[in-house]
C-alpha positions as CSV (number, residue, x, y, z in Angstrom):
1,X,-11.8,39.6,20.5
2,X,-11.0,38.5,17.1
3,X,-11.5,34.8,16.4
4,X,-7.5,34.0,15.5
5,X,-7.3,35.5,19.2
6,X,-9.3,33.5,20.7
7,X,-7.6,30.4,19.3
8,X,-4.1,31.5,20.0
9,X,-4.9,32.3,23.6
10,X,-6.6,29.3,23.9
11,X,-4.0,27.7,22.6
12,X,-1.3,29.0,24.9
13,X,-3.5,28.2,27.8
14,X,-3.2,24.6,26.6
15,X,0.5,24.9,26.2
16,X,0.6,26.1,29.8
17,X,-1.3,23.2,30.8
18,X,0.8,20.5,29.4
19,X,4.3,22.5,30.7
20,X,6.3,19.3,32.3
21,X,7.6,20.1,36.1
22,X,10.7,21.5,36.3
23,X,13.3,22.8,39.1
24,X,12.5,26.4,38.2
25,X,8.6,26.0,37.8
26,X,6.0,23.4,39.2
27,X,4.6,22.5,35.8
28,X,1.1,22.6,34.4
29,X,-2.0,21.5,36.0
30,X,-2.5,18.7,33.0
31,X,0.9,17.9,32.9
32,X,0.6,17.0,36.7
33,X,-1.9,15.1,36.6
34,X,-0.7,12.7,33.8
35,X,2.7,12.9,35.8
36,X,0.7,11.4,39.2
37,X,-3.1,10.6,38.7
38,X,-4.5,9.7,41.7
39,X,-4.7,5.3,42.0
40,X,-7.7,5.4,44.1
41,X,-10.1,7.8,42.5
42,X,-9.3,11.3,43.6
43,X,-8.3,12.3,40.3
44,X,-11.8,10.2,38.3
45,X,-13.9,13.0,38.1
46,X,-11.7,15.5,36.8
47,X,-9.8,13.4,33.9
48,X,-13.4,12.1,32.6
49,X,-14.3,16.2,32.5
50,X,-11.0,17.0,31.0
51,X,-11.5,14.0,28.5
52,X,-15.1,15.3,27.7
53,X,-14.1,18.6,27.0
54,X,-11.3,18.0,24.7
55,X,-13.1,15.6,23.0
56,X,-15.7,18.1,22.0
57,X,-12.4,20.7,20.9
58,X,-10.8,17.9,18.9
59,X,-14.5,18.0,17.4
60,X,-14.6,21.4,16.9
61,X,-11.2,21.9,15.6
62,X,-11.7,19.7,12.9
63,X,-15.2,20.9,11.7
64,X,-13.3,24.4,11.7
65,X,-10.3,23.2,9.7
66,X,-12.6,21.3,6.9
67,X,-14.5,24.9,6.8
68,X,-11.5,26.9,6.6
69,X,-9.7,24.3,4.1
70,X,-13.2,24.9,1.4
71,X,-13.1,28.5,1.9
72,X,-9.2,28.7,1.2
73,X,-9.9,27.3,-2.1
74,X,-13.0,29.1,-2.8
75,X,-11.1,32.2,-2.0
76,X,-7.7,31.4,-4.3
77,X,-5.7,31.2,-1.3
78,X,-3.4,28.8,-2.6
79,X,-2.6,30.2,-6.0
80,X,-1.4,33.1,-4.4
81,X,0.5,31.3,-1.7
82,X,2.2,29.3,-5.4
83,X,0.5,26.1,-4.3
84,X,-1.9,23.9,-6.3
85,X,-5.2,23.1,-3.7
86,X,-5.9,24.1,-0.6
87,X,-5.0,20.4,0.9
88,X,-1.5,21.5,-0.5
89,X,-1.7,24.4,2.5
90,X,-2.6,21.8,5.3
91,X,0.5,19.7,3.9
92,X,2.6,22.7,3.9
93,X,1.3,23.2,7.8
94,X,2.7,19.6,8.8
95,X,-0.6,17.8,8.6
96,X,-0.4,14.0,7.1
97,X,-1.3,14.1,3.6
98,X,-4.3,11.9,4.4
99,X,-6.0,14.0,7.2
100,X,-5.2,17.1,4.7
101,X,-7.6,15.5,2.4
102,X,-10.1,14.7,5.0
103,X,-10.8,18.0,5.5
104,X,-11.0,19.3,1.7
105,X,-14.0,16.6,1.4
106,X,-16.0,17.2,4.7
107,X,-15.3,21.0,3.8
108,X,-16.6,20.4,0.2
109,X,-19.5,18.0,1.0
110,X,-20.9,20.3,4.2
111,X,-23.6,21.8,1.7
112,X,-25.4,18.7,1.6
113,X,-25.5,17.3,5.2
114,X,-27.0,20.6,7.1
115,X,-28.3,19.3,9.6
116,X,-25.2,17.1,10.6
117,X,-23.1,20.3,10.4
118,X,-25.6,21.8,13.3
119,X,-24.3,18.8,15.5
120,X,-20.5,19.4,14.2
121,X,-20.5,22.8,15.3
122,X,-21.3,22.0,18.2
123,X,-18.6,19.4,18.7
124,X,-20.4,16.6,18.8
125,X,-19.3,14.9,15.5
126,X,-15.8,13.8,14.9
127,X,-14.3,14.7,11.9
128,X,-13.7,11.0,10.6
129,X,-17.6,10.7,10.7
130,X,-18.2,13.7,8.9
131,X,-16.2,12.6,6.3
132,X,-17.8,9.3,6.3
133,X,-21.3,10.6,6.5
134,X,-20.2,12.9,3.1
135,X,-18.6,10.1,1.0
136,X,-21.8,8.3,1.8
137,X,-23.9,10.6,0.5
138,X,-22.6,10.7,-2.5
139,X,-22.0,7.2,-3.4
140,X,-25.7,7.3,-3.1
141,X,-26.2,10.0,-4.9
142,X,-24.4,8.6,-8.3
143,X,-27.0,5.9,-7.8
144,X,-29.9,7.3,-6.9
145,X,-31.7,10.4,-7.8
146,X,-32.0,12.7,-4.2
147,X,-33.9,15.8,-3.9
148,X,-33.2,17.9,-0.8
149,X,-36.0,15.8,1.4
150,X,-34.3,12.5,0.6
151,X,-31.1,13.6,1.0
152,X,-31.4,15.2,4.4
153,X,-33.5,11.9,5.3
154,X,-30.2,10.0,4.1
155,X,-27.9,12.0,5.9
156,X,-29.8,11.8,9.4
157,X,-29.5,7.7,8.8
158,X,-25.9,7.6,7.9
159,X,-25.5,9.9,11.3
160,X,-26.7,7.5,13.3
161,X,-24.1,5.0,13.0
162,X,-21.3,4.5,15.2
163,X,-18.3,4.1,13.3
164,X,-17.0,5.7,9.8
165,X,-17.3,1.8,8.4
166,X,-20.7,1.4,9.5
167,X,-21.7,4.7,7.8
168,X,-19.9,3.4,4.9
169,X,-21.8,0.3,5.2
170,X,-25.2,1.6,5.7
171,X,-24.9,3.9,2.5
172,X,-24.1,0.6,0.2
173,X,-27.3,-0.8,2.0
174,X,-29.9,2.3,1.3
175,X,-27.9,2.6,-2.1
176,X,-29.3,-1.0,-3.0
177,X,-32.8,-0.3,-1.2
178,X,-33.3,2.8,-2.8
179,X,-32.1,1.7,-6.8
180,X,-34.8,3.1,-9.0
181,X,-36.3,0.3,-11.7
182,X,-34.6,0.4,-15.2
183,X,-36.9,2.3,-17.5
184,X,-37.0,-0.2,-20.2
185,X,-38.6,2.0,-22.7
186,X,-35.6,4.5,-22.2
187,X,-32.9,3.3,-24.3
188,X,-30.4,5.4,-22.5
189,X,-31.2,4.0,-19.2
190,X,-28.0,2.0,-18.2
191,X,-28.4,-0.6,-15.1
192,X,-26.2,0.3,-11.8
193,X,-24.6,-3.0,-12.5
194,X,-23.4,-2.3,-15.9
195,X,-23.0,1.3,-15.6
196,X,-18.8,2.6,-16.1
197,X,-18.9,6.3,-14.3
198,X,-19.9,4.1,-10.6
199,X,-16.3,2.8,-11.1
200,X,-14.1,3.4,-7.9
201,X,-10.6,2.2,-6.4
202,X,-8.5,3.1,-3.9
203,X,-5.0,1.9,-2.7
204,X,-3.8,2.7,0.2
205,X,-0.1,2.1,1.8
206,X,-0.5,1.5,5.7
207,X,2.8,2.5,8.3
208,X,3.5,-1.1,7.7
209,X,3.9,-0.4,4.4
210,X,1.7,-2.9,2.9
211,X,-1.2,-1.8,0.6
212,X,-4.6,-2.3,1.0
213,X,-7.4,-1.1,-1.2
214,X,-11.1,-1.4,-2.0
215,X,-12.6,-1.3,-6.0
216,X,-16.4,-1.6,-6.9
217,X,-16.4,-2.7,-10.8
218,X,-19.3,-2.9,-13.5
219,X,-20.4,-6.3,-14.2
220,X,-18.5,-6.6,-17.5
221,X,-15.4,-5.2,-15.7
222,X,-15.7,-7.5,-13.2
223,X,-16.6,-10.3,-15.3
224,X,-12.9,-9.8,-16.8
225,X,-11.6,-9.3,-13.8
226,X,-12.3,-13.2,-12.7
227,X,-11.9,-14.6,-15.7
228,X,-8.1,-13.1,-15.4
229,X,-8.2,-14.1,-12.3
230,X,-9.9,-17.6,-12.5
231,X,-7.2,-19.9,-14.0
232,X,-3.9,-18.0,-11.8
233,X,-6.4,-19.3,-8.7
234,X,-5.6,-22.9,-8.8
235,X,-3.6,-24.6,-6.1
236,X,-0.1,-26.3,-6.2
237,X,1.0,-29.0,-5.2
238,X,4.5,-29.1,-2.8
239,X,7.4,-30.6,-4.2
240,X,6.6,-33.9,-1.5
241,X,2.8,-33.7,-3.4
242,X,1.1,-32.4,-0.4
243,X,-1.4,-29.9,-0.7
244,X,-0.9,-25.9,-1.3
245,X,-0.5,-24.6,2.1
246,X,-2.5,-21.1,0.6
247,X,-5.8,-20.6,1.0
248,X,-8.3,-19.3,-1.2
249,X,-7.1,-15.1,-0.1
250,X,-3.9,-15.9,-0.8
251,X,-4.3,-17.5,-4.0
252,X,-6.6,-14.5,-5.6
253,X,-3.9,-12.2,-4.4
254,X,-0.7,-14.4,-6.4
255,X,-3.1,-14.2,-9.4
256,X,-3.4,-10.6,-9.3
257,X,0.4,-9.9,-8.6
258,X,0.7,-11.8,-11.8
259,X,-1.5,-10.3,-13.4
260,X,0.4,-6.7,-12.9
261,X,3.3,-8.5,-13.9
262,X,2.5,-10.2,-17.3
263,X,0.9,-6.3,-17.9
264,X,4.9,-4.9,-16.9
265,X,6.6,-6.9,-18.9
266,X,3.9,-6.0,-22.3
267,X,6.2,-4.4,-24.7
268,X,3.0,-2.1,-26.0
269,X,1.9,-0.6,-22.4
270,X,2.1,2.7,-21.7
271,X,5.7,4.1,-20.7
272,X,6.9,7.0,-18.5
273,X,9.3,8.9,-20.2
274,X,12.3,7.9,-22.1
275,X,10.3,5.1,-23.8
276,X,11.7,2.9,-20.3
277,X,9.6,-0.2,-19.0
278,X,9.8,-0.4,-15.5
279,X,8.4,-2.7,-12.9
280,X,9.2,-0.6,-9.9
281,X,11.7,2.3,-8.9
282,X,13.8,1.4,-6.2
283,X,16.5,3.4,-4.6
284,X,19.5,1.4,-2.9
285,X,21.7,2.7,-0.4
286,X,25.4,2.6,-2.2
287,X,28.9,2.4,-1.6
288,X,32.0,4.1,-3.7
289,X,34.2,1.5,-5.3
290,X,36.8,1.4,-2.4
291,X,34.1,0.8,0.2
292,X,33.3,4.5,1.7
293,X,30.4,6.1,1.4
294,X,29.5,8.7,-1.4
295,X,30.9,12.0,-1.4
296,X,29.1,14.3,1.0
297,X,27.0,11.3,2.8
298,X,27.5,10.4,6.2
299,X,26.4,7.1,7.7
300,X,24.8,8.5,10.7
301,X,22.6,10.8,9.2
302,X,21.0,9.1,5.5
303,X,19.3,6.2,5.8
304,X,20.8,2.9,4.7
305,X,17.4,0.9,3.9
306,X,16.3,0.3,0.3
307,X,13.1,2.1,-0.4
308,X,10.6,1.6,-3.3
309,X,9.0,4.0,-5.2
310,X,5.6,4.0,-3.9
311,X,5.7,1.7,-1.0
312,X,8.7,2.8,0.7
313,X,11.2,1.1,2.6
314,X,11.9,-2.9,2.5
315,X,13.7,-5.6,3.6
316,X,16.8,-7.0,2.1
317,X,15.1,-10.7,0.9
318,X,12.6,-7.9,-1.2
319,X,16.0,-5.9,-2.6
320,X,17.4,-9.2,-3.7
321,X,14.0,-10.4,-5.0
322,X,13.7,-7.2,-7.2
323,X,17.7,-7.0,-8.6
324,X,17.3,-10.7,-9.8
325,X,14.9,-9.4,-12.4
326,X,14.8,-5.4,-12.9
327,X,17.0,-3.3,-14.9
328,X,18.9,-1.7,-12.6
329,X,20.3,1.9,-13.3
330,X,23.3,2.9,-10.4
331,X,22.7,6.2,-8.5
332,X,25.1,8.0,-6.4
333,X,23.5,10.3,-3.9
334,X,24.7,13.2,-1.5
335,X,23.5,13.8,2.0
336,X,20.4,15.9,0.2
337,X,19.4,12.8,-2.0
338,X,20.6,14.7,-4.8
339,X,22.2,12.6,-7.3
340,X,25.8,12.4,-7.7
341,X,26.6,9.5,-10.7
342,X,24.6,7.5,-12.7
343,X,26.1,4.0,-14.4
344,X,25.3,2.0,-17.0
345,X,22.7,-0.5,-16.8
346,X,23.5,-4.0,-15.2
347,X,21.7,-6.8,-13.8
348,X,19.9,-7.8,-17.0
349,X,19.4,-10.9,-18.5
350,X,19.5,-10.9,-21.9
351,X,16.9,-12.2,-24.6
352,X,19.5,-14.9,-25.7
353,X,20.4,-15.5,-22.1
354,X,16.5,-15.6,-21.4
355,X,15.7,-18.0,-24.5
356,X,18.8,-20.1,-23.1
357,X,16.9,-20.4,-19.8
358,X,13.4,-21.2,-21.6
359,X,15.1,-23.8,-23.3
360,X,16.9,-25.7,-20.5
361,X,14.1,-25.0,-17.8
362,X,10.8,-24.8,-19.6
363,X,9.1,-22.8,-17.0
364,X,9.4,-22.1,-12.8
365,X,12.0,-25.0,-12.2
366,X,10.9,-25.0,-8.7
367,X,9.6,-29.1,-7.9
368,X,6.4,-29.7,-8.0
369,X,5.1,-25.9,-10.1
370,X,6.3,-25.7,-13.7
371,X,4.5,-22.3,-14.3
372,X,4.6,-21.1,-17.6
373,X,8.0,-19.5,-19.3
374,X,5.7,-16.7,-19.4
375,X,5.1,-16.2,-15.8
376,X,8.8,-16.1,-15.0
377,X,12.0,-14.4,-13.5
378,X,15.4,-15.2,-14.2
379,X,16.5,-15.8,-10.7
380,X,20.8,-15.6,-9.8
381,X,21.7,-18.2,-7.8
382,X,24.6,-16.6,-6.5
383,X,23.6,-13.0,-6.0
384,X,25.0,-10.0,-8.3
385,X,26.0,-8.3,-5.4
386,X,28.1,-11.6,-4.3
387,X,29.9,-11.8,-7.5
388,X,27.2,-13.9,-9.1
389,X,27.4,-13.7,-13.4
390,X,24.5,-13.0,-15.2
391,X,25.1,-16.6,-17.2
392,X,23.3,-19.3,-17.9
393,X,25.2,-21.6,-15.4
394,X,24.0,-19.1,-12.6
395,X,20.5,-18.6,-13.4
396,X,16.9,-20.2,-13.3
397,X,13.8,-19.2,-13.6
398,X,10.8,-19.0,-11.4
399,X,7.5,-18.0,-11.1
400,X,7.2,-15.3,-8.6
401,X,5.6,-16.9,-5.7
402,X,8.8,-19.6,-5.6
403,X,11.1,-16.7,-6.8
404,X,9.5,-15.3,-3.1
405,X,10.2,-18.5,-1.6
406,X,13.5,-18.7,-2.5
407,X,14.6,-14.9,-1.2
408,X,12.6,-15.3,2.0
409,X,13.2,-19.2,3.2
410,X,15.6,-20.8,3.7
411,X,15.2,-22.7,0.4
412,X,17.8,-22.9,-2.1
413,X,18.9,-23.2,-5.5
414,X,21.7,-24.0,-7.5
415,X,23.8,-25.2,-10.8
416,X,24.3,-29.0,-10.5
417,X,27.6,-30.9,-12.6
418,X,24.6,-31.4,-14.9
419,X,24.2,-27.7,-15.5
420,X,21.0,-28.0,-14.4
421,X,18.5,-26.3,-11.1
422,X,18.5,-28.0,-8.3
423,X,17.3,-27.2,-5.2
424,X,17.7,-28.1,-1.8
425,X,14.9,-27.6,1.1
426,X,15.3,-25.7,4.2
427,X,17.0,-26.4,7.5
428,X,14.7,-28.3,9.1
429,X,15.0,-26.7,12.9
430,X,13.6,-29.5,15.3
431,X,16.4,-31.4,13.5
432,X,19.4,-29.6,12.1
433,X,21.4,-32.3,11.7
434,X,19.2,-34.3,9.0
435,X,20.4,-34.7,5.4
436,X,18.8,-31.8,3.2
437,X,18.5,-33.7,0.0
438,X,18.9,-31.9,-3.3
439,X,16.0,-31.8,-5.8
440,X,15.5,-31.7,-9.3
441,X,14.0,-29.2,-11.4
442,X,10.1,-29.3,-12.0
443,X,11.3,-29.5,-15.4
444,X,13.3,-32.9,-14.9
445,X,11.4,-34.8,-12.0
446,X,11.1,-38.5,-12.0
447,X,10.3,-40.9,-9.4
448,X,13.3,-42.2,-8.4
449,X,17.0,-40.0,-7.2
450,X,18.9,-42.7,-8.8
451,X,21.7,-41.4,-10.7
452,X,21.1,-42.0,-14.2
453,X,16.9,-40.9,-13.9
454,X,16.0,-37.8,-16.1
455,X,20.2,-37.7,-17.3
C-alpha cells in the first residue's frame, strides 16, 4: 500500500475515533471515552496506552513533515506550485508560520545529527527537540571547528537534555568549553568575542502581543550598546521625591525604547518608500463623517480594534498614545480591508508649534523628570479625536515613559490661566473624596503652591 495510503487511512481511522455521539450513531471509541472516563480507574490503563501511542505519532508526524518540507525544496516544489520556499507550502496548508519554519530547519539540519534522526524515526524525539538539538549544533559550529566525530559526539550530548532550553543552554556551555586558543601568530585570527559574522537576534511577538527577543553581540557591539544604554538607565525621582518605583529591568527596557525613538525621529535614517519617516503603521477602525460605517463594512463582521503594523492589535490608552505624536494618514476600508479614501495628513505638530513647546516647557513637563526636549512628544491634552487643537495652549511635551503615564493612569494634564502644564495626580481609590491638587510643570517647580511662586 502506498505510503499517502497509509496515512489517509490512518487518518480516517482517527477521525472515526474522535466522532462525537450522536442520536443516529454511538460515537467513537476516543470520543467516548473523553465524553465519560472512568473516575475510579477502569479507564487508567487504556488512556496512558492511548497517550503513549499518539505521543510517539505526534513524534513521527513531525520528523516526517521536517523530511518532506527539505525534500520539497530540494525538489522545486514550490516554484512550480508559484510560491517562494517550501515553509511557504506548510503556510499555504494552515500551519502557524512558526511551526512552518520548524520543520524547514530540523529538515535542513538532519544531515548532521544521524544518529538523533535514528531515535526520531522511531518516534521518540519530538519535533521541538529536534529543532533545538539542530540550532545547537550549529551555533557551535560557527565557533568551533567540528569534524564528523565531534560533531556526532555533540549531537549525542545536546540529546540528552530534557527540554528545547536546556539543549539551547548546553550548546552555549560546550561552545565556551570547546573555544579553540587564538593563534596569535595568525593575523587573521579574530577572537569569538570580537568576531561580527557570530552576530544573532531574534524578536518574537507572543499571542499576547508583546515582544520578546534574544541578541548575542561582539564585544565592541555590545560595548555601544551599554554605553547607549548607560546614561537612559538612571532612576527618577516621583513628583513627591520618592524613589523610581522601576527596577533595574524596567529601566534598561525605557532606555532602549528611547533609543528606537531618538533613531525614528533621525532625519538621515533609512526610509521606506516615498521618502516617509514613520514610527509605526497603525490601522484604526473609522467612521464616515455622519457617523455610519464605511461603505461596504458591516459592524458585525470587521473588527473594530486598532491594530499595529507588526504587533497587532492594542488597546485604546496605546491608540491615543500613538495619535498624540505620529503623522497620521486617514484610510477608509471596505469589508475586504481594501482601501476606500485616503485624507490629508492631520495630527501633526508643527516645527513652529514644536519650537513654541521647547520654549515654554524646556523638556518632559511632567514634576519631578525634565527629560531632555530631545526625548519628547508633544502630548494633546484634550484629545484630537475630542475636538482637541493642535495649539500651543493644548499641548505639552513629555518624555515617553510619562507620556505612558498619562494615557494609561489616571494622571492628568492640562493648560492652566497661566498658559502653562499642569497636572493633577490620580484618583486616589481608598479615598475618593480627597482634594487632587494640581501640579506644576517640571519646568516651573518651586517649593511652595503659593500663588505668586514660579509666576
Amino acid at each position: 500500500m502506498a505510503i499517502v495510503d497509509v496515512i489517509t487511512e490512518f487518518a480516517d481511522a482517527l477521525i472515526e475515533a474522535l466522532s462525537p455521539p450522536t442520536l443516529a450513531a454511538p460515537g467513537g471509541e476516543l470520543a467516548r471515552l473523553c465524553a465519560t472516563p472512568s473516575t475510579v480507574g477502569f479507564d487508567d490503563q487504556v488512556i496512558g496506552q492511548t497517550m503513549v501511542q499518539l505521543t510517539r505519532v505526534v513524534n513521527l508526524a513531525g520528523t516526517a513533515m521536517s523530511g518532506l518540507t527539505d525534500a520539497a525544496g530540494r525538489a522545486g516544489l514550490p516554484a512550480r506550485k508559484r510560491v517562494k520556499t517550501s515553509t511557504d507550502l506548510l503556510k499555504q496548508l494552515g500551519i502557524t508560520p512558526a511551526a512552518a519554519h520548524r520543520y524547514a530547519r530540523t529538515g535542513h539540519a538532519a544531515h548532521t545529527m544521524p544518529g538523533v534522526m535514528v531515535h526520531a524515526r522511531t518516534g521518540g524525539v519530538p519535533i521541538e527537540q529536534l529543532d533545538a538539538i539542530g540550532k545547537g549544533i550549529s551555533f557551535v559550529g560557527k565557533r568551533v571547528p567540528l569534524d564528523e566525530d565531534r560533531r556526532a559526539d555533540l549531537a549525542r550530548r545536546l540529546s540528552c537534555q530534557v527540554t528545547p532550553a536546556d539543549v539551547s543552554q548546553r550548546a552555549r556551555e560546550l561552545a565556551l568549553e570547546w573555544q579553540p586558543e587564538i593563534d596569535e601568530t595568525d593575523p587573521d585570527a579574530v577572537p569569538v568575542a570580537e568576531n561580527r559574522d557570530l552576530n544573532e537576534m531574534t524578536l518574537v511577538t507572543g499571542d499576547d502581543g508583546r515582544t520578546t527577543g534574544t541578541f548575542d553581540l561582539d564585544a565592541l557591539t555590545g560595548e555601544e550598546l551599554n554605553q547607549a544604554l548607560d546614561p537612559l538607565c538612571k532612576p527618577i525621582p516621583q513628583p513627591d521625591g520618592s524613589r523610581d518605583p522601576r527596577n533595574a529591568k524596567q529601566r534598561r527596557a525605557d532606555a532602549l525604547a528611547q533609543v528606537i525613538r531618538t533613531y525614528l525621529n533621525g532625519k538621515e535614517r533609512s526610509t521606506v518608500s516615498g521618502g516617509v519617516l514613520p514610527h509605526v503603521t497603525m490601522i484604526v477602525p473609522t467612521q464616515c463623517g455622519d457617523g455610519t460605517s464605511a461603505p461596504g463594512s458591516s459592524p458585525e463582521d470587521s473588527s473594530q480594534v486598532a491594530s499595529l503594523g507588526f504587533t497587532g492589535p492594542v488597546s485604546p490608552a496605546t491608540v491615543g498614545l500613538v495619535l498624540c505624536e505620529a503623522a497620521m494618514r486617514r484610510v477608509l476600508l471596505d469589508q475586504n480591508s481594501a482601501p476606500l479614501d485616503v485624507g490629508r495628513e492631520h495630527r501633526l505638530v508643527t516645527a513652529g508649534l514644536r519650537r513654541a513647546l521647547e520654549a515654554r516647557d524646556r523638556g518632559c513637563a511632567f514634576p519631578g523628570c525634565g527629560r531632555p526636549i530631545s526625548w519628547t512628544d508633544a502630548h494633546h491634552c484634550t484629545p484630537w479625536s475630542e475636538g482637541g487643537e493642535t495649539a500651543i495652549d493644548n499641548c505639552v511635551l513629555l518624555c515617553r515613559m510619562h507620556h505612558t503615564v498619562v494615557h494609561q493612569t489616571g494622571w492628568e494634564v492640562f493648560i492652566g490661566h497661566d498658559r502653562h502644564p499642569w497636572f493633577r495626580p490620580p484618583l486616589d481609590q481608598a479615598n475618593p473624596d480627597r482634594h487632587r491638587e494640581p501640579i506644576r510643570s517640571n519646568a516651573r517647580r518651586t517649593m511652595t503652591s503659593a500663588p505668586t511662586a514660579a509666576a
